[in-house]
C-alpha positions in Angstrom: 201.7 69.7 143.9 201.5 73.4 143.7 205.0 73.1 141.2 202.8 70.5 138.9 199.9 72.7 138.6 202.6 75.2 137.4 204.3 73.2 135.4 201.4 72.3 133.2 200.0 75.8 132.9 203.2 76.7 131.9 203.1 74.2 128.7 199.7 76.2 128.0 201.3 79.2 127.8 203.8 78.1 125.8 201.1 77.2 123.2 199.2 80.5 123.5 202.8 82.3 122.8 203.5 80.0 119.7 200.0 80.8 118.7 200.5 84.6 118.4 203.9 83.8 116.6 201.8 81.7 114.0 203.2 78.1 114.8 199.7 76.6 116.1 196.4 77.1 114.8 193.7 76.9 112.1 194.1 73.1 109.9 197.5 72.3 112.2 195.5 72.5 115.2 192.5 70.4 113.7 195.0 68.0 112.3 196.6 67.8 116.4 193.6 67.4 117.6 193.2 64.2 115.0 196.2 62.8 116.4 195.5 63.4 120.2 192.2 61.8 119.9 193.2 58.7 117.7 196.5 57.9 118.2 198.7 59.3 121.7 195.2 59.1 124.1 194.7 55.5 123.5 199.0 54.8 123.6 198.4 56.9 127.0 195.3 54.7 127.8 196.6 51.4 127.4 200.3 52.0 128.8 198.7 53.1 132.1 197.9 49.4 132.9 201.2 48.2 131.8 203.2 49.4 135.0 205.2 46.5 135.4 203.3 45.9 138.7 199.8 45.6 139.6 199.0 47.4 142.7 196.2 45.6 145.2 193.5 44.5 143.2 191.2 44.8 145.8 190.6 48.4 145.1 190.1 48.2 141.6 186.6 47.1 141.8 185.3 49.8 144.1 187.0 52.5 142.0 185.1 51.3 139.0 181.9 51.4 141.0 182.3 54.6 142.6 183.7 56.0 138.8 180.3 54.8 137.7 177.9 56.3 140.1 180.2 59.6 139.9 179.5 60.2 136.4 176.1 58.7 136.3 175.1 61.8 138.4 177.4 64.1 137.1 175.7 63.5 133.5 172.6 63.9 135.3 173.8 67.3 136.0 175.3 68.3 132.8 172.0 67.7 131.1 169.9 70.2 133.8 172.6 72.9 135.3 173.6 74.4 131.9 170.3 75.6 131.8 170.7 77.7 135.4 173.9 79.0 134.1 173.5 80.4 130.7 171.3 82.4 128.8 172.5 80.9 125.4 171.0 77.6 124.2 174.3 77.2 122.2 176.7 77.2 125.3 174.7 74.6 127.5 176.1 71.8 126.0 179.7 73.3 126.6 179.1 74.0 130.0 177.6 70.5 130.4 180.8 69.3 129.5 182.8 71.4 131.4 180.6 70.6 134.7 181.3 67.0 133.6 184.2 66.3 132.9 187.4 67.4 134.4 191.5 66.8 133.1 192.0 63.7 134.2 194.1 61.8 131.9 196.5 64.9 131.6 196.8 66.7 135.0 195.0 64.2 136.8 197.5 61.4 137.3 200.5 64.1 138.0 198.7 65.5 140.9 197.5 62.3 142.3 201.1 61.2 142.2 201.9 64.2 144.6 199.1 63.8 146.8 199.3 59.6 146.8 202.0 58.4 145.9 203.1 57.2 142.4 201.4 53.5 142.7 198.0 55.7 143.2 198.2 56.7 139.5 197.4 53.4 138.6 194.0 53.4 140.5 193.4 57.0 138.7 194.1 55.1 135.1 191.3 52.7 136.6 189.2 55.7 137.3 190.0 57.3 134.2 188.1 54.3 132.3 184.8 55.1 132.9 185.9 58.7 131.9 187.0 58.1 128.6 183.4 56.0 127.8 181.8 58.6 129.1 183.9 61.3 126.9 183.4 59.3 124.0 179.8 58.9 124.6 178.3 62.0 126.4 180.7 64.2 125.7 180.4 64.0 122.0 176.4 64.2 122.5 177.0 67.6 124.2 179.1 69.2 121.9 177.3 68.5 118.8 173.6 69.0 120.3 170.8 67.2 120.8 169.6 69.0 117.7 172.2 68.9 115.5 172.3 66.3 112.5 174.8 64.8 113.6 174.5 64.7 117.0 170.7 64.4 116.8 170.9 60.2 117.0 173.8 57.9 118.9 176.9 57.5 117.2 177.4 53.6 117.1 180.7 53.9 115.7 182.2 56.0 118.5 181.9 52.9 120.7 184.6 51.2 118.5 186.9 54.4 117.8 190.4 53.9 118.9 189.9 55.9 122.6 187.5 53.2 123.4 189.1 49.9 121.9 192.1 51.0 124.6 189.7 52.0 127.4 188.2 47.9 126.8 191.7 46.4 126.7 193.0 48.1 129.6 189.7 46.9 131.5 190.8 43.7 129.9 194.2 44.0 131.2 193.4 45.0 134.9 190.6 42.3 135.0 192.6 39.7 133.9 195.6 40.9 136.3 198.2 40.9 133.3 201.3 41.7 134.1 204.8 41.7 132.9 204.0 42.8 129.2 207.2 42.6 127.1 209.0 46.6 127.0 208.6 46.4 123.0 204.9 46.7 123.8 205.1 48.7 126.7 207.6 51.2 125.9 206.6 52.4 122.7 202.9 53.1 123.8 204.0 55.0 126.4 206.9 57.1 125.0 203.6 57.9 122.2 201.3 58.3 125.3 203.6 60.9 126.5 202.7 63.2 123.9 199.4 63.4 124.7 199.9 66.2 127.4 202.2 68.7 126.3 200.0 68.6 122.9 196.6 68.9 124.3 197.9 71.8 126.9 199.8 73.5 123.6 196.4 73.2 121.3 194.8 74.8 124.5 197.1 77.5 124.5 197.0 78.0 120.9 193.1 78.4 121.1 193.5 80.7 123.8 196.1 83.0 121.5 192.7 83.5 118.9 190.9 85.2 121.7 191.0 88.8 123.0 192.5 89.5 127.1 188.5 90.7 127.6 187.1 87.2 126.1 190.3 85.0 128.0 188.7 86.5 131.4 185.7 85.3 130.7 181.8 86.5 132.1 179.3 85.1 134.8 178.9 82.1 133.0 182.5 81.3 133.3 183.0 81.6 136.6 179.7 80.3 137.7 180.4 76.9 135.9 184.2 77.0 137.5 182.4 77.4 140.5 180.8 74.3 140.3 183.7 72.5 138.3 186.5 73.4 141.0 184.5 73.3 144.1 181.1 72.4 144.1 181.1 69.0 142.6 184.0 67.6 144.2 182.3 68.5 147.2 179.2 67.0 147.2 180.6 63.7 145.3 182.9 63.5 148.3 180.1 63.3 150.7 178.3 61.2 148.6 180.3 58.4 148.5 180.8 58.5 151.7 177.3 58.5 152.9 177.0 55.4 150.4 180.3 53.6 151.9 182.8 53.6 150.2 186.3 53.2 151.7 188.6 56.7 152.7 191.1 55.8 150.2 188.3 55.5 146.7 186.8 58.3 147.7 189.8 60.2 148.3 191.4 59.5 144.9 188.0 59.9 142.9 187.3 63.5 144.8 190.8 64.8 143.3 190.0 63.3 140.1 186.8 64.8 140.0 188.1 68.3 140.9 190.3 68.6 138.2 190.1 71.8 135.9 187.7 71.2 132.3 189.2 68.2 130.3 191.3 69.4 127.3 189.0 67.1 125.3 186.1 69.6 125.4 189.0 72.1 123.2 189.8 69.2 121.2 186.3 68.0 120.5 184.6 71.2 119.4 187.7 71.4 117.0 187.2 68.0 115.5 183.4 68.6 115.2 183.5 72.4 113.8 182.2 73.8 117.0 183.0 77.5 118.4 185.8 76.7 120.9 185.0 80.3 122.9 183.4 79.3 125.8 185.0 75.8 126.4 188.5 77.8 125.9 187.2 80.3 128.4 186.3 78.0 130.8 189.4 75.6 130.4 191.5 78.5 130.5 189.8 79.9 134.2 189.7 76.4 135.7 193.3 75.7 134.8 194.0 78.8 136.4 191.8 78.5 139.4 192.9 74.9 140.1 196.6 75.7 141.4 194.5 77.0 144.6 191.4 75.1 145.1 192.9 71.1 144.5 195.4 72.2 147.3 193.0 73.5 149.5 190.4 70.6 148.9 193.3 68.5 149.4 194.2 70.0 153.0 190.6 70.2 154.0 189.0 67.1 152.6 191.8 64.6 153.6 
């Protein structure tokens, strides 16, 4: 596990190097982003429920409904904590996000595939529905602000942008117990899905090469909200679920998820809507960082 926490820090360094040599950044990394967003995530999306094999259904209900209750107080959080954590009205919203939401699409299924087994990563795509609405959705309310003009009323149109059209097929898909979907469907979305990770992890890094050493080790804020993120959270969602019954194995797989470093998305998302990428780079940057030790050591003490 320890080697796959590596292994994708290792792509974002890559990307802060190329960065510095000038092959990432300003319009290229904005146009990346475009193409994360529209086009790989939902390939990545949809070609998680097209395994071949359906593993027991029986689970996929309960992590559905635990996905649900996780994020419904999660977003409680994001909207009240920011405001314990930072002085700056502008960063709340970031640090919302990055309290959140956590990689789960990109480092998420890797590690539960070390932890779990490879047939769990199809119960963390089921997980990773309710994520991606709530990306979509929340996310894009709390990087543009409440106040903004844009961000100021609910943006109808993001519940039928290209994310969230795969997020309701692959419900589809796993509802309706699908299975054996041709490889000239099946194979093309997920050689495109696969390039989802290495690009997100590469725009990260290339954000990271705009900022100073001083800025890339961030402040209180920072570590205050990876605090939280890392530890914190996962934590208290664990016990949670368990206090409202849900079975070892649900829990288990949604606490992991959960404790995942801040989504790549939040990067990706202030890009795409013009925001200053500082503090969610900061944070993203920490997390990642941070994560090789604490998911291992949640892991070992949770489990």
């Amino acid at each position: 596990m320890i080697e796959v926490m590596l292994t994708l820090f290792a792509i974002v360094v890559v990307g802060y190097v190329i960065g510095k040599l000038g092959y990432l950044g300003g319009d290229f990394d904005r146009q990346l982003s475009r193409l994360v967003i529209n086009i790989t995530c939902p390939a990545l999306i949809l070609s998680s429920a097209m395994t071949g094999n359906l593993p027991d259904r029986r689970f996929i209900l309960p992590l559905l409904l635990v996905s649900v209750v996780t994020y419904a107080v999660l977003t409680g959080i994001a909207f009240v904590l920011p405001r314990y954590l930072t002085n700056r009205k502008s960063d709340e919203g970031t640090v919302g996000f990055a309290l959140l939401f956590g990689n789960v699409g990109f480092m998420g299924y890797p590690v539960v595939d070390s932890i779990f087994g490879h047939e769990a990563v199809f119960y963390a795509a089921v997980l990773n529905v309710v994520n991606t609405f709530a990306v979509f959705t929340v996310g894009t309310i709390l990087i543009t602000g409440r106040n903004d003009v844009e961000g100021s009323r609910f943006q109808k149109k993001v519940l039928y942008s290209t994310p969230m059209i795969a997020a309701y097929l692959t419900i589809l898909i796993v509802a309706l117990g699908i299975d054996g979907i041709p490889g000239c469907v099946s194979q093309p979305l997920t050689m495109i899905g696969s390039i989802t990770v290495p690009a997100a992890l590469l725009i990260i890094g290339s954000s990271m090469s705009q900022l100073s050493l001083r800025t890339m080790l961030g402040n209180r804020t920072v570590y205050a909200t990876s605090l939280f993120r890392l530890v914190l959270l996962p934590v208290a969602v664990y016990f949670l679920c368990r206090i409202i019954g849900f079975s070892d194995f649900v829990v288990n797989i949604n606490t992991i998820v959960i404790a995942m470093p801040v989504a790549t998305y939040g990067t990706i998302l202030c890009l795409k809507y013009g925001k200053d990428t500082t503090m969610m780079t900061e944070v993203t940057f920490i997390t990642t960082l941070l994560s090789m030790l604490t998911i291992p050591v949640l892991a070992m003490l949770l489990f």
